[in-house]
N, C-alpha and C positions, 0 to 999 in steps of 0.2 A: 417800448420794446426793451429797452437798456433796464429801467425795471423792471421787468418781466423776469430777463434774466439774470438780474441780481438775486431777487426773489429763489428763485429758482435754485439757482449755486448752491445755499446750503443744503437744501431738500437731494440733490445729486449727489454731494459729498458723505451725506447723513446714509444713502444708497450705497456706496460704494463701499465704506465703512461697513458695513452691515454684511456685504455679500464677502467681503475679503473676511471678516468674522465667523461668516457661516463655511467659508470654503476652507476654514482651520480646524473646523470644527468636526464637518462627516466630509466623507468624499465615496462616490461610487466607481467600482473599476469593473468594466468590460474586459476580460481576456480569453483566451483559447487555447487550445493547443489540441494536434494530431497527429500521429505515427501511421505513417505506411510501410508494409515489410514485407520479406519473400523470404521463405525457410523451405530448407530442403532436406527430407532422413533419409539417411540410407536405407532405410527398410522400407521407405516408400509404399505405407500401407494405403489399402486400395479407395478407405473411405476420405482420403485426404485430411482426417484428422488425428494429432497426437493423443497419446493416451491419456487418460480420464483424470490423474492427476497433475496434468500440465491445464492452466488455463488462459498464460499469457500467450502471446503468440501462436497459437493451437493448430492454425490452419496448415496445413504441409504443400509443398510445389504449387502455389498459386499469389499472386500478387493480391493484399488484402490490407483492410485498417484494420490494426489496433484495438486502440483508441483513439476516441474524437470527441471533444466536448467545449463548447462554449458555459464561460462562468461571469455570474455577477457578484461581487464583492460588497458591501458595504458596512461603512465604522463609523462610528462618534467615538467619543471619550468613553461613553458607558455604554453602547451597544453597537452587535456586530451582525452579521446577515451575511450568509453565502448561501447561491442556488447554484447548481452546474447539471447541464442536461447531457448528455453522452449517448454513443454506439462503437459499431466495432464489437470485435470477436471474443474482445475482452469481456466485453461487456455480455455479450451470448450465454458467454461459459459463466462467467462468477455471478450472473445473476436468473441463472436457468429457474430459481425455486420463485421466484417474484412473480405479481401479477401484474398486467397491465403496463399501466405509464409507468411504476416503478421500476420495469428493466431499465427506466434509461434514467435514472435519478442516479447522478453518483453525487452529490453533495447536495442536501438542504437540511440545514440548520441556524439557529438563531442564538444568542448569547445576550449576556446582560455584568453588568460588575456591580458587585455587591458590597465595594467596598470603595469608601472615598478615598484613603490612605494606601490602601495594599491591591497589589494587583489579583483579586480575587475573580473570577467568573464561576456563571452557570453559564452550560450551554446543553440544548436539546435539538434533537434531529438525526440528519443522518451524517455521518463525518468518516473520514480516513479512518482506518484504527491504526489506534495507538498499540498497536503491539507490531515489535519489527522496524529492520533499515531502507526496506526496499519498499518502495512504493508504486503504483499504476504508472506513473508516469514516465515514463523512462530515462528521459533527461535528469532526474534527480537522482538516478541509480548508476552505480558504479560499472554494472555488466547491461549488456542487451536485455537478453532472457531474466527473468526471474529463478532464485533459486528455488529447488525440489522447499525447502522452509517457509520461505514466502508463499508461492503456490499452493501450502495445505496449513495455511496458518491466513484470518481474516485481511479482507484486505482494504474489508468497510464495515461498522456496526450502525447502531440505528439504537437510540437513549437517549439517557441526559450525564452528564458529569461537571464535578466541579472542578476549581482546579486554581491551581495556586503559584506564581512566579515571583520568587524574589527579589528584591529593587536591583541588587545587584546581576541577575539573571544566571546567577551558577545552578540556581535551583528552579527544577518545574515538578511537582507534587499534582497528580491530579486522583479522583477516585471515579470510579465509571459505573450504572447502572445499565443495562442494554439487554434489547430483546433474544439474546440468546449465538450462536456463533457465527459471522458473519450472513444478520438477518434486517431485513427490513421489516418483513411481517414474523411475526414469532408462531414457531411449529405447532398447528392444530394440536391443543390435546393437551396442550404445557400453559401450566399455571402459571411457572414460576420466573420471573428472572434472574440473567445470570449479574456478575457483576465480575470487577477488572479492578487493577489499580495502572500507575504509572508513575514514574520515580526516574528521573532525569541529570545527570550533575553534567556541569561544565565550567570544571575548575579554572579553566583557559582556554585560548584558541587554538590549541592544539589536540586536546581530548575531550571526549565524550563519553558518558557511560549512562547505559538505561535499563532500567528496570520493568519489565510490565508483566501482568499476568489476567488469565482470565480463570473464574469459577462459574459452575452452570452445568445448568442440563439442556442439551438443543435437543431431546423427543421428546414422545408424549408421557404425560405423567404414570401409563400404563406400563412403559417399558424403561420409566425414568434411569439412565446411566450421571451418576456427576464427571464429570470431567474436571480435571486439573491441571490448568497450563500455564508455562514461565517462560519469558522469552528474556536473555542477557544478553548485549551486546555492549565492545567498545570500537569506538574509532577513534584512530591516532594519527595526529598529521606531521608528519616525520620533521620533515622540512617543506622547499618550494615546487621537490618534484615526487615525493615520494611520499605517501601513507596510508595504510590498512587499515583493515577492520574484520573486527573476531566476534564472530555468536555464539549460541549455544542456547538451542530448546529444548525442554522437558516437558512431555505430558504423561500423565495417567489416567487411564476410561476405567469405573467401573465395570467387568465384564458382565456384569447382570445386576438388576432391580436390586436393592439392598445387598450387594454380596462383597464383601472384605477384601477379594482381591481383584488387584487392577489390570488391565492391560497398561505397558510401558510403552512408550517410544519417546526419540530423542536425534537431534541431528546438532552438530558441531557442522559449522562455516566459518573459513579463512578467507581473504579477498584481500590481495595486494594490488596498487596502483601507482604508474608510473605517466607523471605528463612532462617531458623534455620540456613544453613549452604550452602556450596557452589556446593553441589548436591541438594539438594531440595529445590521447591520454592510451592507454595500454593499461589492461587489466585484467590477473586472471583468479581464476576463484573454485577453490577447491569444497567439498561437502559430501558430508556422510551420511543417509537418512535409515534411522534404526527401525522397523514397525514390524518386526518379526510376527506378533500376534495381531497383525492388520486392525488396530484399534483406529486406524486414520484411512488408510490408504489398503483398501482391499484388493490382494491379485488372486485367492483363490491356492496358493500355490506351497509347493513345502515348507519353506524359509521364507513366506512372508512377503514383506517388501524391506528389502537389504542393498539399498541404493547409492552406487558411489557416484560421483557426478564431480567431473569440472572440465572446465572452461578458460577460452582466453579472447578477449574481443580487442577491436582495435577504434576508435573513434577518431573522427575529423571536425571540429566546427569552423563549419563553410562559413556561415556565417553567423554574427552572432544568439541569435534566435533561430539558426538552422543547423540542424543537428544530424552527423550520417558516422551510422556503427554497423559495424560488421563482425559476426561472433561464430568460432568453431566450439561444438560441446560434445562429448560424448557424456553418455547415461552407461552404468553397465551395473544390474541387478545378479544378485544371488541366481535367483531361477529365471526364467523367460518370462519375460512379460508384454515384450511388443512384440505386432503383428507385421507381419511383412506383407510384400504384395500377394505371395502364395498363398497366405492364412497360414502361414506359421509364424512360431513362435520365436524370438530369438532373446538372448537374453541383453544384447548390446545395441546402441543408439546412436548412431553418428548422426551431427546435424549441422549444419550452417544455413546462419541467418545473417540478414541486411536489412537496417531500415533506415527511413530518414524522416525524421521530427522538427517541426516548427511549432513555436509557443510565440504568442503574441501577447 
């Protein structure tokens, strides 16, 4: 028996060796996360939902998710793998054009590095888009709500891109090919894809500055418009309790199949943030949304869509991974464009919202 187990000793050790080697090597992560939230508009319109260019929190006076999505993660040295399955309201709205299982696919994509020295990758699938500060997830986002920019600007593509990080990590270069503006499947009718870049600096830990854009046509080749979009933002971190962050999008739609002149629109955001301490933060966030000739956002109306909009929310982390915000915003447009409970029109938005988020 004492032989057996001498015997044995190296054959365990030769194991052990081997598993602590593979477990340096890839590792898989299970995580999640969910938001529950209640919003209330003063115009209290009668179908319980906000207007057609809101798509985060869209639901009005009723207790509702989000989002909700569990994610697996997985990395070696040279390849990476994420799938994440998702619902919620969010999910309704940003992905009404989808079929099937794809309403609830917010992440599957795969990656590879193609380079033994430099931090190079492919990756294809479906992923975040790179364009923009604000993300689905709430907890990563300065305000509750989404701003009117985030909201009519992708909030997921479906492609492949390369993409490039410097050793020292000040720089992230990537270039995007993708099925067209925040699409999974690409619009019956369209040959073509669009394509994106992104341009990243982070000189220190205090600033950020990004670049991205998208070109393309999301119709059909019959009624082909090109579009052209830029999205700039920085964020600055002041000191330990204080720092903003500044945008600024520009698009232009062909107004017709081959025709010279474009429709404009564009929105400047401001967003200042204050955390006294490492449970509470304060932040409020000011925005402009220009669409006078409805190239984005159609109201039907004289002036367009001429949308001022801000806000001020207040946050608490209960607990580390539990997250509870409470936000006041009003909307107030050039002409009328929300519904009241009457079926009219008004041209102003009061709203207050509350949610509360855990991420595991």
């Amino acid at each position: 028996m004492i032989i057996r187990k001498v015997l044995l000793l190296p054959i365990l050790l030769s194991l052990m060796r081997f598993s602590a080697q593979e477990s340096k090597e890839h590792s898989l992560k299970i995580s999640g996360f969910a938001e529950v939230y209640y919003q209330y508009d003063s115009n209290n319109p009668e179908s319980n939902s906000r207007p057609g260019f809101i798509y985060s929190h869209h639901r009005n006076n009723e207790v509702n998710i989000n989002l909700a999505f569990i994610k697996a993660n997985y990395e070696t040295e040279n390849l990476r793998a994420n799938l994440a399955l998702a619902t919620g309201t969010y999910m309704n709205a940003n992905y009404s054009e989808e079929q099937g299982v794809l309403k609830n696919i917010y992440e599957a994509n795969i990656g590879f590095k193609i380079s033994k020295n430099k931090n190079i990758w492919i990756d294809a699938g479906i992923f975040p888009s790179h364009i923009g500060f604000e993300s689905a997830v709430v907890k990563d986002n300065w305000n509750l709500t989404r701003s009117i920019a985030a909201e009519n600007s992708p909030y997921f593509e479906t492609g492949a891109k390369i993409s490039y990080t410097t050793d020292n990590g000040k720089w992230l270069m990537s270039g995007l090919i993708i099925n067209g503006w925040q699409r999974i499947q690409q619009v019956d009718g369209n040959s073509a894809p669009s394509f994106g870049h992104q341009l990243t600096y982070i000189p220190n830990e205090k600033l950020t500055i990004n670049s991205s854009s998208f070109i393309g046509n999301d119709k059909p080749d019959s009624i082909r418009q090109m579009r052209y979009f830029h999205n700039l933002y920085g964020i600055y971190k002041i000191n330990n309790h204080w720092a903003v962050r500044a945008g600024f999008d520009l698009g232009a739609e062909q107004k017709f199949k081959g025709s010279d002149a474009y429709n404009i629109w564009y929105t400047p955001v401001f967003i200042a943030k204050y955390s006294p301490n490492e449970k509470v933060s304060i932040a409020a966030r000011g925005e402009y949304y220009h669409d006078k000739n409805e190239a984005k956002i159609t109201t039907g109306t004289e002036n367009g869509f001429q949308m001022l909009d801000y806000s001020l929310n207040f946050d608490y982390q209960i607990l580390p991974n539990l997250l509870w915000r409470t936000e006041i915003r009003n909307l107030n447009n050039k002409d009328a464009v929300f519904l009241n409970r009457n079926k009219n029109l008004e041209a102003n938005s009061f709203t207050g919202t509350t949610s509360l988020s855990v991420n595991f």
